[in-house]
C-alpha positions as CSV (number, residue, x, y, z in Angstrom):
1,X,3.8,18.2,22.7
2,X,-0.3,17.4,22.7
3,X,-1.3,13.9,22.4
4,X,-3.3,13.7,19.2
5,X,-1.1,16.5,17.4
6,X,0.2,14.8,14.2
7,X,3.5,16.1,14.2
8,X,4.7,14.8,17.2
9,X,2.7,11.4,17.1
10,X,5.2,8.3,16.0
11,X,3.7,6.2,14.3
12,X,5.0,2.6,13.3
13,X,5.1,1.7,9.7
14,X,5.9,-1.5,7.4
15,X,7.5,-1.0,4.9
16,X,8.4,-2.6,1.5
17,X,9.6,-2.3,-2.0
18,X,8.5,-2.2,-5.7
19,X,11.3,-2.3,-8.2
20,X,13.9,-0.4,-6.8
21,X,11.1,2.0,-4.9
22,X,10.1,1.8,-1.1
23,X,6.6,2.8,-0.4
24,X,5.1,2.7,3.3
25,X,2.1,2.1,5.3
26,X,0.7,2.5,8.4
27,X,1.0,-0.9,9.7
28,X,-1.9,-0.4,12.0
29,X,-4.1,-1.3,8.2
30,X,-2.2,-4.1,8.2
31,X,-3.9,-7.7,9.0
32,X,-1.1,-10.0,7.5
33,X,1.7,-10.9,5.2
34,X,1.4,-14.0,3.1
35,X,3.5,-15.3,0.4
36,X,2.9,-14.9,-3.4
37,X,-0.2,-17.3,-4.5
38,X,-0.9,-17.1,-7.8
39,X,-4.5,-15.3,-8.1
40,X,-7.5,-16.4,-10.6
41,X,-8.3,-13.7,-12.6
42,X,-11.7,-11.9,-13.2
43,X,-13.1,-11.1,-16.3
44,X,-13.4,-7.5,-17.1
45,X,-11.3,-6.2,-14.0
46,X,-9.5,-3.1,-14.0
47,X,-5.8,-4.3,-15.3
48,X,-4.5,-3.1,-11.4
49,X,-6.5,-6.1,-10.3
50,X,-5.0,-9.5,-10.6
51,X,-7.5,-11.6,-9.6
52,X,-8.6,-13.4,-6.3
53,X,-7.4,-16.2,-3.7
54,X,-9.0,-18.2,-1.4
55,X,-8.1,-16.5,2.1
56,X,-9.1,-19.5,5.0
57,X,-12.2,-19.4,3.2
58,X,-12.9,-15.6,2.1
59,X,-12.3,-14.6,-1.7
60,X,-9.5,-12.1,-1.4
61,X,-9.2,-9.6,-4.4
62,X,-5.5,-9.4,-5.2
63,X,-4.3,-5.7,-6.4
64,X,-0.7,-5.5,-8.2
65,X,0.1,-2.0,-6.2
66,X,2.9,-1.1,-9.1
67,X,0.2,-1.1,-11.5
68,X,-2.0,1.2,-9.4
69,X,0.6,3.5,-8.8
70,X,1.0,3.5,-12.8
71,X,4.5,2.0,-12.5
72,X,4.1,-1.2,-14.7
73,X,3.3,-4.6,-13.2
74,X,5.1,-7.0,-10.5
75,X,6.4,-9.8,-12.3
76,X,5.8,-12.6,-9.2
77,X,8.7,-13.9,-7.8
78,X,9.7,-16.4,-4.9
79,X,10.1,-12.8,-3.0
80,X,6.8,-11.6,-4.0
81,X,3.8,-11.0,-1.2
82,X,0.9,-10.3,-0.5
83,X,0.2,-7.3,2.3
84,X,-3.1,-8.1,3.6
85,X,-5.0,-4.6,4.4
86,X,-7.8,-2.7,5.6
87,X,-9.7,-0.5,3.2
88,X,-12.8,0.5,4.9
89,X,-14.3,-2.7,6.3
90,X,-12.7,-4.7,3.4
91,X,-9.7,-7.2,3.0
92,X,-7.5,-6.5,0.2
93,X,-3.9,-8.1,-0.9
94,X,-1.4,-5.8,-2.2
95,X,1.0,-7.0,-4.3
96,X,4.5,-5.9,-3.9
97,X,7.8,-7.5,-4.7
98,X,8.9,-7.2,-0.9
99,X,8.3,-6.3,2.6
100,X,11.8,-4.3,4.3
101,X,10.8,-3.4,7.2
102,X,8.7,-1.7,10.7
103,X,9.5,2.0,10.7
104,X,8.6,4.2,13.6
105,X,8.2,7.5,11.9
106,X,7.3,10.7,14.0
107,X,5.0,12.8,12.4
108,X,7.7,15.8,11.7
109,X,9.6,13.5,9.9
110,X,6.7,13.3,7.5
111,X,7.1,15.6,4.4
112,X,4.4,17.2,2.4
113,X,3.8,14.9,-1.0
114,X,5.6,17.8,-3.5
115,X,3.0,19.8,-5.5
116,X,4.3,18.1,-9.3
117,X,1.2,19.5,-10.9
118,X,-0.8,15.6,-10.8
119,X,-3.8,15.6,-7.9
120,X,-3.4,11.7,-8.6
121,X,-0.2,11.9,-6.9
122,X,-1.3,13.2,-3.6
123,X,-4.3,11.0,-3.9
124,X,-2.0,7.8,-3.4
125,X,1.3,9.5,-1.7
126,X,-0.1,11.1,1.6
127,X,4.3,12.4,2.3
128,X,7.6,11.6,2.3
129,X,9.5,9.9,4.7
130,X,13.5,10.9,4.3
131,X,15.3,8.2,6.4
132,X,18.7,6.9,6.6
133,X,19.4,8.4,3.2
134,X,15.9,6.9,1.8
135,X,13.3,8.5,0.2
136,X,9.9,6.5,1.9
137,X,7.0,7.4,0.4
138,X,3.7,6.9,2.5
139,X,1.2,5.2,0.7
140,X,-2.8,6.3,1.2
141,X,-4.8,3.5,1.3
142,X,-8.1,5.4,0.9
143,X,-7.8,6.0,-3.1
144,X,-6.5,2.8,-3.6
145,X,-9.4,1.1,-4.3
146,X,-12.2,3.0,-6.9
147,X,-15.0,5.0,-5.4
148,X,-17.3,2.7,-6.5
149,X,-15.9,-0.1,-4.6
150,X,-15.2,1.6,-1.8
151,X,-18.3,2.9,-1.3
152,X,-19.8,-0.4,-1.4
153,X,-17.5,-1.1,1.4
């Protein structure tokens, strides 16, 4: 047991749910949770994106994380937020129907994203987290937002 050796580093995780699905992140990406504001939309923006909200001054782009995943769209609800993250040195709101909870996750109880013959797959899904009879799975924020955007970052 090395410090630094990914399978035995625990790693605390928030995690939350689209549709009946729970997804995860590393919580250290994490800046805040807000509740749903309805966002303005931009013209011409990938459909993933659904606009932008005033953030204590800052435009915050506003990204509907079902739709990036290719699972359909949120539908906001009272329940509906907004995960505030990292990407790079940018802010970015992910919208998801709801937060569930802070996992500690060590890394053996990370499973390999399952080859399903789609590279976009392991581009968003960096493993599986099997916990309490739930299937978690660990969402990559690098891909999340295009190259091009990211690179401008």
């Amino acid at each position: 047991m090395t410090p630094g050796d990914p399978v035995n580093d625990t790693r605390e995780l928030i995690s939350f749910c689209i549709d009946e699905q729970e997804f995860c992140l590393d919580i250290m990406a994490v800046r805040e949770i807000r509740g749903w504001t309805p966002a303005t939309p931009l013209p011409h923006s990938p459909p993933y994106v659904r606009g932008v909200i005033n953030l204590r001054g800052a435009v915050l782009p506003i990204l509907d994380l079902k739709a990036r995943l290719g699972l359909g769209h949120v539908e906001p609800s009272a329940r509906s937020v907004i995960i505030v993250v990292h990407i790079g040195s940018r802010l970015v709101g992910l919208l998801v129907d709801a937060v569930s909870e802070i996992l500690a996750a060590e890394g053996s109880a990370v499973q390999p994203t399952p080859n399903v013959g789609c590279e976009t797959v392991n581009r968003f899904v960096r493993g599986i987290i099997a916990n309490e009879g739930r299937m978690i799975s660990w969402i990559a924020l690098d891909d999340i937002l295009p190259e091009q955007a990211a690179e401008a970052a």
